[in-house]
N, C-alpha and C positions, 0 to 999 in steps of 0.2 A: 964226490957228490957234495963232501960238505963243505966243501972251496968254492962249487957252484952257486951250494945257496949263498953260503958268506958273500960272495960277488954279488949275487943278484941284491939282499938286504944292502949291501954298501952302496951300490947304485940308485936302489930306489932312494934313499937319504941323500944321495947328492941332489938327481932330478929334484925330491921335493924342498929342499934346503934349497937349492936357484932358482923356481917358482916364487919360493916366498920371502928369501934374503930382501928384495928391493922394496917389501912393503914394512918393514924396519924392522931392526933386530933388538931395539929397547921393547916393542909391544913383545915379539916373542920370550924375551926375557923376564917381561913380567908374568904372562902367558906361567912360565914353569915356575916362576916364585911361588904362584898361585897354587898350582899343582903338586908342590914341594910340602907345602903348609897345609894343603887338604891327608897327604900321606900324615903328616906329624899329628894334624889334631885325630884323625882316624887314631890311631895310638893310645894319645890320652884319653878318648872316648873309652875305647875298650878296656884299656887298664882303669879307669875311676871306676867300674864297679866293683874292683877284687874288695877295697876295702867295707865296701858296704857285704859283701858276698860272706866275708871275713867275721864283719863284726854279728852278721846275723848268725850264721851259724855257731861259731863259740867266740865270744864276748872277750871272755880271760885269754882264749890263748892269741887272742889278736894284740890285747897289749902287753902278753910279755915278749911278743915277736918285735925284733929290733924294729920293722918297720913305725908296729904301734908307739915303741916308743920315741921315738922322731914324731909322731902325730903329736901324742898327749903333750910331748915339752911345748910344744910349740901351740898347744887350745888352752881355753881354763878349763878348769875342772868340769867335767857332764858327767851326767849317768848315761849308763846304759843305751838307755830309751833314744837319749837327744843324743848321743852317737853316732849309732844306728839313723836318726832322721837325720843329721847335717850329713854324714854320711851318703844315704840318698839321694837326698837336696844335689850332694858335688854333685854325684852320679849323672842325673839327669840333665843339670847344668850344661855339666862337658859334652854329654849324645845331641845335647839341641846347639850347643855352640860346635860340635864335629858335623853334624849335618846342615849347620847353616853354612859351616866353610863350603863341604862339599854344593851344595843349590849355588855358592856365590862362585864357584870356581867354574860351575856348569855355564854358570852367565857368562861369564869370563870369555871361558875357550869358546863360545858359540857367536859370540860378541865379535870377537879374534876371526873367528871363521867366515862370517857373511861380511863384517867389514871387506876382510881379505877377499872374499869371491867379487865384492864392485870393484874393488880396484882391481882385481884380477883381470875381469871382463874388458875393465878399461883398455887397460893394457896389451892388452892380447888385441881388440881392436887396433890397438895403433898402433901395435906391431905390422898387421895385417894392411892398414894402409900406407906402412911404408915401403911394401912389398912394388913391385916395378910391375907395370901395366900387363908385362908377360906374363908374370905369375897369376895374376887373376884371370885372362884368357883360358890357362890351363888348369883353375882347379873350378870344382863345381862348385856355384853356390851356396845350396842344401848343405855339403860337408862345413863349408864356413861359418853358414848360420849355427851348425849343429856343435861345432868348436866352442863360438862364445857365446852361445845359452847352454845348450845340455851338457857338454863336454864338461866346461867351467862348473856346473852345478852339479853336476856328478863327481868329481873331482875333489870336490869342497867337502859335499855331504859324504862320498863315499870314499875318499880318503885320508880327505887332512882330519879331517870333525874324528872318525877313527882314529886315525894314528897319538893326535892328543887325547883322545880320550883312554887308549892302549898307554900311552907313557903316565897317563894319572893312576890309570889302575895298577899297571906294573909297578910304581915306585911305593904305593899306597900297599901293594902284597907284600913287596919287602919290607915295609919297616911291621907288618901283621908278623911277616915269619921270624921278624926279629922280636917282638914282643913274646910268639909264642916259645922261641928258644929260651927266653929267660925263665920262664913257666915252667916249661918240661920242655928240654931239649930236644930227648928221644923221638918223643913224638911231632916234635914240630920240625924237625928235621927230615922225620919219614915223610909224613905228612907233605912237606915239601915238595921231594922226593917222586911220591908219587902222585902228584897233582901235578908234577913237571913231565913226568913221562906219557901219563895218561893224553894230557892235550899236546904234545907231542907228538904222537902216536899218530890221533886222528887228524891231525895237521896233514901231518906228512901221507897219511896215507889220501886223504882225500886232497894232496897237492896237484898232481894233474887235470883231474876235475876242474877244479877251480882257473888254473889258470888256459887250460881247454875254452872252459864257460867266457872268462873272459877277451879271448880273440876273438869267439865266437859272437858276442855282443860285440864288441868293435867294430865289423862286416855289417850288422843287425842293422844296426843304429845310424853308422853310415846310411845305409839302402832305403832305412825308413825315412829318414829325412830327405836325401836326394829325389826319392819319387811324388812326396807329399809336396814338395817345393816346385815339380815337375805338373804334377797332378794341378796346384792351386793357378801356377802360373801360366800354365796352358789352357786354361778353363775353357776360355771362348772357343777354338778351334775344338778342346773336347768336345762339348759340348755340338759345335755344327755336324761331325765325324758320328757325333752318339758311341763314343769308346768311353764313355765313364767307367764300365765296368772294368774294362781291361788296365786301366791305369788303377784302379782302386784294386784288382787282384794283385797288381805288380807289388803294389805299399803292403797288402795285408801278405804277401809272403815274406817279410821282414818282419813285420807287427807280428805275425805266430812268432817264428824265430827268436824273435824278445819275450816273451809269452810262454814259451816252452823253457827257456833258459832260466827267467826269472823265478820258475817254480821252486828252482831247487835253491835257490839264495837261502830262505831260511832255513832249509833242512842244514846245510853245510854251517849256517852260521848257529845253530841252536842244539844241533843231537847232541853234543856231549853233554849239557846239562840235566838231558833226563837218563841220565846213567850215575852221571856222579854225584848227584843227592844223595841216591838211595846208599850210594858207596860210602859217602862221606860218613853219614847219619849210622851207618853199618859200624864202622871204626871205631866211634863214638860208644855206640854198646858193646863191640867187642873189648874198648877197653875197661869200662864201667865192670864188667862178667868177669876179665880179669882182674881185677880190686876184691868184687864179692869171691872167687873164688882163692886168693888171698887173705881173704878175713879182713882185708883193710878198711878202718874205721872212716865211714864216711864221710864224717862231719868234717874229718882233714883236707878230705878231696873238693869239697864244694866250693870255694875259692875259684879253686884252680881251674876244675869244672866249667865253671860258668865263665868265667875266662876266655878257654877254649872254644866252650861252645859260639860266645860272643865273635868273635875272633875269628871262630868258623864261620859265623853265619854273613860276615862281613868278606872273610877272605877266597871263598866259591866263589860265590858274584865276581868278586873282581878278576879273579882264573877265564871264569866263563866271556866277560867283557872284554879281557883283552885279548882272549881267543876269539870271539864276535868281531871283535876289529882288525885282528890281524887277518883272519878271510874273510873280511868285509875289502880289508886293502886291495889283498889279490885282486878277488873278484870283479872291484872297480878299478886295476890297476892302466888298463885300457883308456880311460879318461885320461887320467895322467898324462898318457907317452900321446895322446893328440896333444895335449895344451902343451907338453913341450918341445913335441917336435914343430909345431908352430913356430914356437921360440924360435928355435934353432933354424926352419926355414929364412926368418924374416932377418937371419945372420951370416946367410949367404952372401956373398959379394955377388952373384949372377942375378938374387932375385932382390935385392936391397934397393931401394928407390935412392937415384943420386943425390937428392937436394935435402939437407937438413932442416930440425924441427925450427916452425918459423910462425909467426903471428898470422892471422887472417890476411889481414891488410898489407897490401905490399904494391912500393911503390912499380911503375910499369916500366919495364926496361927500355928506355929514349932509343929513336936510330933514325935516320934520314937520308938513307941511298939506298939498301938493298940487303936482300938477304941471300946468299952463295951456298948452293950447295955443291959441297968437291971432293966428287968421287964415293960418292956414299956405297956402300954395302951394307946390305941384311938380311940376313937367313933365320926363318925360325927354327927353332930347337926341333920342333919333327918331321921338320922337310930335308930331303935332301940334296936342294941346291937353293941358292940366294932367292929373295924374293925380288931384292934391289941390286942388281950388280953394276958398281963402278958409276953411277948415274951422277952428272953433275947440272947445274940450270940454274939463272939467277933467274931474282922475285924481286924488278924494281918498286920502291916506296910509291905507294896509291896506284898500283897498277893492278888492271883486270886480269889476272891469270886464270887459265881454264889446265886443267889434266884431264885428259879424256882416254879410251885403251878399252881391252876389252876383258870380260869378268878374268880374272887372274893377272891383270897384268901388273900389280902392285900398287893400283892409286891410292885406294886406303893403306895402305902402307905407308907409304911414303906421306902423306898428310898426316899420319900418327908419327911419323919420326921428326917433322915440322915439329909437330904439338910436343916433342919431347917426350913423347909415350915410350916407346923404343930408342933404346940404344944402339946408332950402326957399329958391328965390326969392324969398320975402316972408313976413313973418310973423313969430313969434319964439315961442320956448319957454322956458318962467319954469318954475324948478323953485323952490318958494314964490317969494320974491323978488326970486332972481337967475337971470338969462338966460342959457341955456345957451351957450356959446361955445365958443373955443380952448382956452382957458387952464385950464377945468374940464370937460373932455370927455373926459379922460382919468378921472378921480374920479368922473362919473356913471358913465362904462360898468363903473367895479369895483363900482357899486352894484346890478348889475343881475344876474340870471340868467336866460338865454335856451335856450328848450327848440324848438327847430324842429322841421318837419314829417319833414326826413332827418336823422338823427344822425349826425355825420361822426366815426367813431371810427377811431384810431390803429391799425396791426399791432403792440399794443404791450401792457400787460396792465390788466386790470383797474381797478388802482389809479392807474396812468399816464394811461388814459379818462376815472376822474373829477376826480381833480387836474389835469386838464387844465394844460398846459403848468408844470407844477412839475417840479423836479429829485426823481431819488427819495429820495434825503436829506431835503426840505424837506417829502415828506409827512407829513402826521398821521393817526396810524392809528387814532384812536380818533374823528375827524372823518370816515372814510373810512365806518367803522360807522355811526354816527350817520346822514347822509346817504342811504346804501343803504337802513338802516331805514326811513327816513321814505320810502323810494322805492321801497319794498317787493320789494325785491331781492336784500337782504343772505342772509337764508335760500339762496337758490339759490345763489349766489358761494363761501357758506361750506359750504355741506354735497354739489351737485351738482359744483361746479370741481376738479379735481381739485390744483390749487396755489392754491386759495381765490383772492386778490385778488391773487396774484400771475399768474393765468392768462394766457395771450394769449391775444385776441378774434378773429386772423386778420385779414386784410385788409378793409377797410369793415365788417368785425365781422359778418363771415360764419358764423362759428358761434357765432351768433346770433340768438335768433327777433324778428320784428318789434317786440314786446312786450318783451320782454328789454332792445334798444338802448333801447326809449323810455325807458326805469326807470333806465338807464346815464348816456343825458340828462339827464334830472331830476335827477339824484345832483350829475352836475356842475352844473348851477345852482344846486344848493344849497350846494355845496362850500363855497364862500366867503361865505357867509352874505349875499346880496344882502338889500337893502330892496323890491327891485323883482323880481317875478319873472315873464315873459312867454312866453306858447306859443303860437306859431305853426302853427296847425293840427296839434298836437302829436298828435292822437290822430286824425287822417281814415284813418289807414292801418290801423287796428288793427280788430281785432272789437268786438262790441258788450260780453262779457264781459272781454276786455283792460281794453278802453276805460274800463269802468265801476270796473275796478279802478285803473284809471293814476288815472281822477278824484277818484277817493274821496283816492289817497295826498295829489293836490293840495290838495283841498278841506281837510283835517287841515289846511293851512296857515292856513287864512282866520283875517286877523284878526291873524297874525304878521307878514304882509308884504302887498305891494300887489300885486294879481296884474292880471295884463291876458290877456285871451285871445282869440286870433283862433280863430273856428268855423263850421264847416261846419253840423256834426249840431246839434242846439239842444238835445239831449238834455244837453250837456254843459256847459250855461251856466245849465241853470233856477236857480242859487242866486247869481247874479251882481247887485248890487247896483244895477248899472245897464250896458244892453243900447244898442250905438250901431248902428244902421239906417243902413250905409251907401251912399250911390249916387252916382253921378255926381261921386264925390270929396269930397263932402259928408256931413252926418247930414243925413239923409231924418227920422226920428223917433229920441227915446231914451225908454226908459223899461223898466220890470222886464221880467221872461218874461210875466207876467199883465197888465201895461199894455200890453203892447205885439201882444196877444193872440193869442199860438204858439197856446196850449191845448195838445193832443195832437201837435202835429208834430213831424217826427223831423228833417228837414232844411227850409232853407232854399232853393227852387226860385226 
């Protein structure tokens, strides 16, 4: 059992020790200089009153005690009187310079703490987007969000802000027990002793508990988030269905869950204290009872007394505090092992994003014949056979390609393994010829411009939408025109918005018609002047008159750049240079609208 704990305490210090090694080890290291010199002056605080304690009680025998005379050599001459007052004077000197360290060390570590938690969050964000497009397919939102806000803040507050605060108290009790050993040994050994077992004791027995409570909030917090994210993001459809209720009972059986658990946090972190007052303060007259029932002269003991008592009234608190932190760690130990399994996720080689960290800007990877794909293979992780098997097909420069097939047959696939989203298992993609890889998958994707079936737009304006992730400084506004134009939108921005390109679109570009976001889309794939320009079922949503205007702005392209389109309707491919037929993860056939003989249809059944 006590190899288990030992294991578990060494663990948790590594985890938190590679958490916060990379946000520097000179701020940690001052971090405990801090904490080192709050234990020292605690010390001197409590010992400058023996002499004041000393001289009030008997005068004479403080200076014939060696200590006294080490003082006197070293003062001029005083009475009594001004003894006893410089005396005080130190006294109170040292408790306001011992508690000003102590307030300055509190700034300190909490300083240390939320610094650490933004860079934390940073971090763990970018850990997270360097994760490979698979990985975010398979985890949920809600957990991610709930990673780098609550996780990271509970983490911080609920166990590093403890843990320093359990090593100030800890180090600050020992040099108390070492002050009181000088004093009376006896008892500050007992003392010790049993203020070690006592919290010991209820440590250990309310161990399962606590670390019970804590899986238990793990699951909690998870579900509450994941529903609440469910609950927000579904609204409209809530709403038309009228299931509000039922989506908000989902979230409140999590929210009790947290609610019920959370009760007990302070019972676990706070009952030994009201036991061991009354215990300590017990001690305290039992030993006073035996002095009087020795006869022993008091005016000896009061020195020492007050010492102790000081000593005590400083050394509880800090028993009780790093007992508060250490089942406060537990408790929040759950935070932790998310933020760093996180870590450890984004250290996978399966879920690790190929292309290293790299500025905004980046130039577009040049090519001028064609892009090959040979022999691809891909299977997702919880299927049980390929999505893509063996498929090869060239994509000559400025040509109209259509992939057409039916719902499974892998087109979005295979257009996310284009876009370098997925990684095939076998196979390899030659853009003319060089192989797409690490090293240049950053430079194909700026060559590209990607129109999806949902447009995921900003609560941000206009111009922000299309320059998609540019500063507003680094837009170009006469690029901003251009683009709309050609995506036939600019007319409405400029004459229906009431702050033209400045407008906000509202949240997911709510006030906006379906037609509208798609044109918003297209603008940004154009923004940047791709070579490649691909649509993802960009128009299945739209009407047939939308649709026929979105295609037509497309079509103005042909011949500038190399389009690739994924299609439902087959209305929207007839001028496509060559049509891929695909099934079973393969081309079934390729060939025009007319070789491949649609004729009249409208979709693909």
């Amino acid at each position: 059992m006590a190899g288990t704990e030992k294991s578990k305490v060494s663990d948790f210090l590594r985890k938190a020790y590679f958490l916060a090694r990379p946000y520097g080890r000179k701020r940690l290291i001052f971090v405990f200089i801090v904490i080192l010199a709050q234990g020292l002056f605690q010390v001197i605080g409590v010992t400058s009153i023996f002499p004041f304690l000393a001289l009030a009680a008997n005068p004479a025998a403080f200076k014939d005690s060696s200590v006294g005379h080490i003082l006197l050599n070293a003062l001029p001459p005083l009475s009594d009187a001004r003894l006893i007052f410089f005396a005080g004077l130190f006294a109170l000197i040292m408790l306001l310079l011992s508690n000003a360290l102590m307030m300055a060390g509190e700034i300190v570590r909490t300083r240390y703490a939320h610094g650490y938690a933004h860079w934390l969050r940073l971090r763990l964000l970018d850990r997270m987007l360097q994760n490979s497009y698979g990985y975010f397919l398979n985890t949920n939102t809600g957990e991610l969000l709930k990673k780098t806000t609550g996780d990271v803040y509970a983490y911080v507050s609920g166990v590093l802000s403890p843990l320093l605060e359990g090593v100030a108290r800890g180090i600050t009790s020992i040099f108390l027990i070492l002050t009181l050993v000088l004093v009376n040994p006896g008892f500050a050994i007992g003392a010790a002793i049993a203020l070690g077992i006592f919290y010991s004791l209820i440590y250990k027995i309310l161990r399962n508990r606590r670390e019970n409570t804590s899986r238990s909030m793990k699951l909690a917090n998870r579900g509450a988030m994941r529903e609440a994210q469910q609950l927000l993001g579904g609204i409209k459809p809530i709403k038309v269905h009228g299931v509000e209720q039922v989506f908000l009972n989902r979230y409140a059986q999590h929210s009790a869950i947290q609610a019920t658990l959370q009760k007990w946090f302070p019972i676990y972190q706070n009952a030994p204290r009201y036991l061991i007052e009354p215990l300590a303060f017990g001690a305290i007259v039992i030993f006073v009872l035996l002095l009087s029932i020795q006869r022993q002269d008091f005016s000896s003991f009061i020195p020492m007394l007050g010492v102790m008592a000081m000593a005590g009234y400083r050394l509880i608190p800090n028993f009780q505090l790093f007992y508060g932190s250490a089942t406060q760690i537990t408790l929040m130990m759950h935070s932790m092992e998310e933020v760093y399994d996180e870590f450890m996720t984004a250290e996978e080689p399966d879920t690790l994003e190929l292309i290293a960290r790299r500025p905004a800007n980046v130039n577009q990877l040049e090519w001028s014949n064609a892009i090959r794909l040979e022999k691809i293979t891909f299977q997702y992780p919880s299927t049980k056979s390929p999505v893509i098997n063996g498929l090869s097909l060239k994509i000559p420069k400025n040509s109209f390609i259509a992939f057409v097939g039916e719902t499974g047959s892998g087109k979005s696939t295979l257009v996310d393994i284009l876009l370098g989203l997925h990684r095939p298992q076998s196979g390899r993609i030659m853009i003319d010829e060089l192989e797409l890889a690490r090293d240049n998958m950053r430079p194909w994707r700026a060559s590209i411009g990607y129109v999806p079936q949902e447009i995921f737009l900003l609560d941000d304006t206009i111009a922000a939408n299309v320059a998609f992730g540019l500063e507003a400084k680094a837009i170009d506004e006469e690029q901003l025109r251009t683009v709309t134009e050609v995506a036939q939108i600019r007319e409405f921005i400029e004459s229906e918005l009431p702050d033209g390109f400045q407008s906000r679109v509202g949240e997911r570009g709510v006030r906006l018609s379906g037609g509208q976001r798609q044109r918003i889309g297209l603008a940004r794939a154009l923004y940047h002047k791709p070579a490649l320009l691909v649509l993802d079922e960009a128009t299945s949503a739209l009407d047939n008159a939308t649709e026929s205007a979105l295609m037509e702005a497309i079509e103005a392209l042909y011949g500038q750049m190399t389009l690739v389109v994924i299609a439902h309707r087959l209305t929207t491919i007839r001028r496509a240079d060559q049509i891929f037929l695909l099934k079973d993860g393969g081309v079934e056939r390729q060939g025009t609208f007319e070789e491949l003989g649609f004729g009249d249809r409208v979709e693909l059944t």
